[in-house]
Every structure is written in structure tokens, then in C-alpha cells.
N, C-alpha and C positions, 0 to 999 in steps of 0.2 A: 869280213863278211860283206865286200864291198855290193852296192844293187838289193839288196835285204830289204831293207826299209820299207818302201810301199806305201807312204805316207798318205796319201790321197788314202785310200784304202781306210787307215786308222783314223782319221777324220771323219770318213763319210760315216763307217761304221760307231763311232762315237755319238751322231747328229742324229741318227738312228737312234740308237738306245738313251740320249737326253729325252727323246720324243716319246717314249715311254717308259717311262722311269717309274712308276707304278708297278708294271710288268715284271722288269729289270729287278727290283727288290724282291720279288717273291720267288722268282729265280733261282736268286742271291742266297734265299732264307731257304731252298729247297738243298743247293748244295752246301750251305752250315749244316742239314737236319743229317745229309750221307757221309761227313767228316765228323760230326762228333758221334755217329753211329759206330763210324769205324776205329775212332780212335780219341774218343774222349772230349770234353768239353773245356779241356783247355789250350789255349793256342800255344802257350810255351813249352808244352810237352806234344803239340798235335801237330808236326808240319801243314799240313792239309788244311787244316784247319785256317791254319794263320795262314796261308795264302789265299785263302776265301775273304777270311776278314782282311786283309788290305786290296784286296777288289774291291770290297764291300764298300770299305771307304774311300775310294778311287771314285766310284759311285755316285758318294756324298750319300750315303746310307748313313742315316746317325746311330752314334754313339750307344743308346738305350737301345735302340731298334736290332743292333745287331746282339747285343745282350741281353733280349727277350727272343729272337730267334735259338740262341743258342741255349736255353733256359727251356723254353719249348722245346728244341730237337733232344735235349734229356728226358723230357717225358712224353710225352704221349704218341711224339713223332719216330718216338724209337719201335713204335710199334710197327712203323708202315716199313714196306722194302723194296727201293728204288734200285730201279736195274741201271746201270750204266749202258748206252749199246751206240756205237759210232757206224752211221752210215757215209757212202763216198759216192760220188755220184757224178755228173757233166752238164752243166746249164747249157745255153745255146752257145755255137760254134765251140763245143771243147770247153767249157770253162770248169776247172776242176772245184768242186764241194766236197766240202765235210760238212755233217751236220754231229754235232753233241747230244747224246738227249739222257736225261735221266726219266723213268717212266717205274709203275706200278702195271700197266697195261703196255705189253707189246705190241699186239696186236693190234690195238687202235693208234700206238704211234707212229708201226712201219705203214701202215693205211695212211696216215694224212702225211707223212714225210715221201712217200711215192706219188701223191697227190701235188704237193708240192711241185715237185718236181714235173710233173706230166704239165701240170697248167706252166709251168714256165720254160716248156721248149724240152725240156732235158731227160735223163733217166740217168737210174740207178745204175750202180756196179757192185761190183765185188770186193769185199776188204783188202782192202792196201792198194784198189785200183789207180788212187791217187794219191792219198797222205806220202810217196815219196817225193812230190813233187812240194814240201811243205817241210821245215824247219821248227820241230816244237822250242820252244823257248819260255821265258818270261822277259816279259815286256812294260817299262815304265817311260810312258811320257809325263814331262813336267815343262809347262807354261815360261814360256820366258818373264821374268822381274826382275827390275834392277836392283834388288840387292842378291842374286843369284848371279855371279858371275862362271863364266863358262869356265876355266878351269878350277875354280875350286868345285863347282859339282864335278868335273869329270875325274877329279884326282878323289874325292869321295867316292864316287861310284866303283873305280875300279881298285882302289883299296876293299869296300866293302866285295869285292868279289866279283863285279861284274866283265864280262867277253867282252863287251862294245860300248861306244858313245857315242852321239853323232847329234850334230845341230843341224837339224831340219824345218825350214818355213816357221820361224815363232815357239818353237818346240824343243826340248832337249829328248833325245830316245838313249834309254838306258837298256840292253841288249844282256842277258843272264842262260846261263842253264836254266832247265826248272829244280835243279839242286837249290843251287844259289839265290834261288829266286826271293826267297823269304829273307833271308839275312842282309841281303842289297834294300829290300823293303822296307824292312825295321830298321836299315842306317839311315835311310829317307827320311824315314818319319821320324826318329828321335830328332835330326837334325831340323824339325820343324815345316818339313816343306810336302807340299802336298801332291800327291800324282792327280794327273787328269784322269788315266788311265794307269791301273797298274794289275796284271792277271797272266795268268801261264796261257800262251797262247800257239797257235800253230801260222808262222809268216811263211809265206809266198816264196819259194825261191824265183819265179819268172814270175809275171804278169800276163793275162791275156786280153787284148784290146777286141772293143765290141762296138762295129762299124755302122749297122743298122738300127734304125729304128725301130723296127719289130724285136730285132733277139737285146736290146735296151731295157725295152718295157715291158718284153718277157722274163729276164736275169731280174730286174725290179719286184717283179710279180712274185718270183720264186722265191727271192729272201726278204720280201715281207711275209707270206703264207709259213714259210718256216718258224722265222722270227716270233709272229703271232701265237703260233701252237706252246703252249704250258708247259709241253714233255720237252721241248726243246730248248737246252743249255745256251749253246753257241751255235752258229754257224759262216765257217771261215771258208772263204772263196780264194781265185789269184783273178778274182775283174778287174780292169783296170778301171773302176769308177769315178 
């Protein structure tokens, strides 16, 4: 999967979401309430589940926190029904978006996701206009330390099941199906070691570089406006930011 990576990308996007990490957990506790709706409130029988909770604590969601989300999403939150709905769309000069969003109101979140998008240069499309230009996956970054040496995690990683490995900038990237994703996870975390990042994610096959000043601070504008909105999960680009 040589060129995949996009590092800049997972960083930028990381410094983002540390800077609202209040947000981030409620998020978190919105997609715990739609996997143990779906399929129960325990992660060893929930896949979905358990790849929520090791986002969760990728996070640095605690412990208690994600076992009172999930204690809540069995009752009362079993009551509410959060749609799933993926829009696609083009920032300035071509830049391909997804946006994630789980929502109770459609129509006030294709309202403020078309919003989004208008104040930052770009517009809507059609489904699948871009997700082919995008690789779903699951993805763990883990912190370089010196008692982590690079091949014993990589001989870990791909024993537990994982596609790829790769030592980027301070960083190890562990590269999974979203099959696999959970089980790569939990060899991680029995082994004691913690992800910066770790979540089912959609990477970039290209990149697109953004020359100007204006469509900068407009692609900025756009995924913070998204970001901010509550109906909104994720949202993954190919910027090269």
C-alpha cells in the first residue's frame, strides 16, 4: 500500500480533535448508544461495539466514562434512533470530503452540512461521487518508546492480523481491514501499549495540494463548521494539510 499513509493529514486531524476533546467524547458516547442498539452491550460478543470502545480509549476516554455510556445507551438511549447518512462532497480546487454523521433530524443536518460546505468554497455531490477515491480501513497509530522496538511491534501487528506497518515521523502506523480491525486492537492493548489513534477510518489514496490563500482558509473553515456540528461523526478529506 506503498503512498497510503498521509501522515501530515493524521496529525493535523489528531491536534484538531485533542482541542476539543469534550466534543470528541460525546461523539464517542453517541456512537457506543448506535452499537449497543444494534447489537448489544457487550464488546466481546459486539464487534462494533469494541471498535468504538478502542477509539474510545485512543481518545483517552476513561475507563468509567465509557462504562456509563454504555450502561446509558441500554436504557434510555435505546429509545432515541440515530440515522446513519454519509454525505460526499469537493472543498476548494477539487478536494474530495466525506462527512460521517449519525443524526435523529435529517433535515437540519443536510441543512448545516450543505452550509458547511457553501461557506468553505465547495459543494455537495452525489453518493460514491468520491469515497472511491478513499481506502476504508482501520488504523493504529502508536508513539514511538524506547522499550517498543520496531520489530517486535511489527512482528505483533502482523501476527495479530494486520495488512501493513510502517514507521513514519515518531510514529508507528498499523494498517488493518476493518475485519481485522478489532482483534489487531485488543493484541495492542493486552500487550500494554496504548494507540494515539486507533478507529475504522477512510485514508486518502492521493492527496490534493492547496496553493492559495483564500481556498486555505476556506478548506479550514469547512472542517471546522462540520467538525463543530453534533450530527457529525467524522469527517475525512485527501488535503494535503
Amino acid at each position: 500500500m506503498a503512498g497510503h499513509s498521509k501522515f501530515a493529514n493524521i496529525k493535523h486531524r489528531k491536534e484538531r480533535q485533542d482541542a476539543k476533546k469534550g466534543k470528541i467524547f460525546t461523539k464517542i458516547g453517541r456512537e457506543i448508544a448506535v452499537a449497543v442498539k444494534e447489537g448489544g452491550p457487550d464488546p466481546a460478543t459486539n464487534s462494533k461495539l469494541r471498535d468504538v470502545v478502542a477509539k474510545a480509549k485512543s481518545s483517552n476516554m476513561p475507563n468509567d466514562t465509557i462504562s456509563r455510556s454504555i450502561k446509558k445507551a441500554s436504557g434510555e438511549l435505546g429509545s432515541i434512533n440515530y440515522e446513519q447518512i454519509t454525505y460526499e462532497g469537493y472543498g476548494p480546487s477539487g478536494v474530495a470530503v466525506i462527512v460521517d454523521c449519525l443524526t435523529e433530524n435529517k433535515n437540519r443536518t443536510a441543512a448545516n452540512v450543505r452550509h458547511a460546505f457553501t461557506k468553505g468554497g465547495g459543494n455537495l455531490g452525489t453518493t460514491g461521487c468520491v469515497s472511491f477515491m478513499f481506502d476504508k480501513k482501520g488504523q493504529l497509530i502508536i508513539e514511538f518508546k524506547d522499550d517498543l522496538e520496531e520489530d517486535d511491534m511489527m512482528m505483533m501487528a502482523l501476527e495479530a492480523g494486520a495488512e501493513d506497518f510502517q514507521v513514519r515521523e515518531g510514529y508507528y502506523e498499523i494498517i488493518t481491514t476493518p475485519e481485522d480491525f478489532g482483534e489487531v486492537s485488543a493484541a495492542i492493548e493486552k500487550a500494554g501499549i496504548t494507540c494515539v489513534s486507533a478507529e475504522i477510518t477512510m485514508i486518502p489514496q492521493t492527496l490534493t495540494a492547496l496553493t492559495s490563500d483564500d481556498d486555505l482558509k476556506k478548506m479550514d473553515k469547512m472542517i471546522d463548521l462540520l467538525e463543530e456540528d453534533d450530527d457529525v461523526q467524522n469527517v475525512w478529506h485527501n488535503f494535503e494539510g
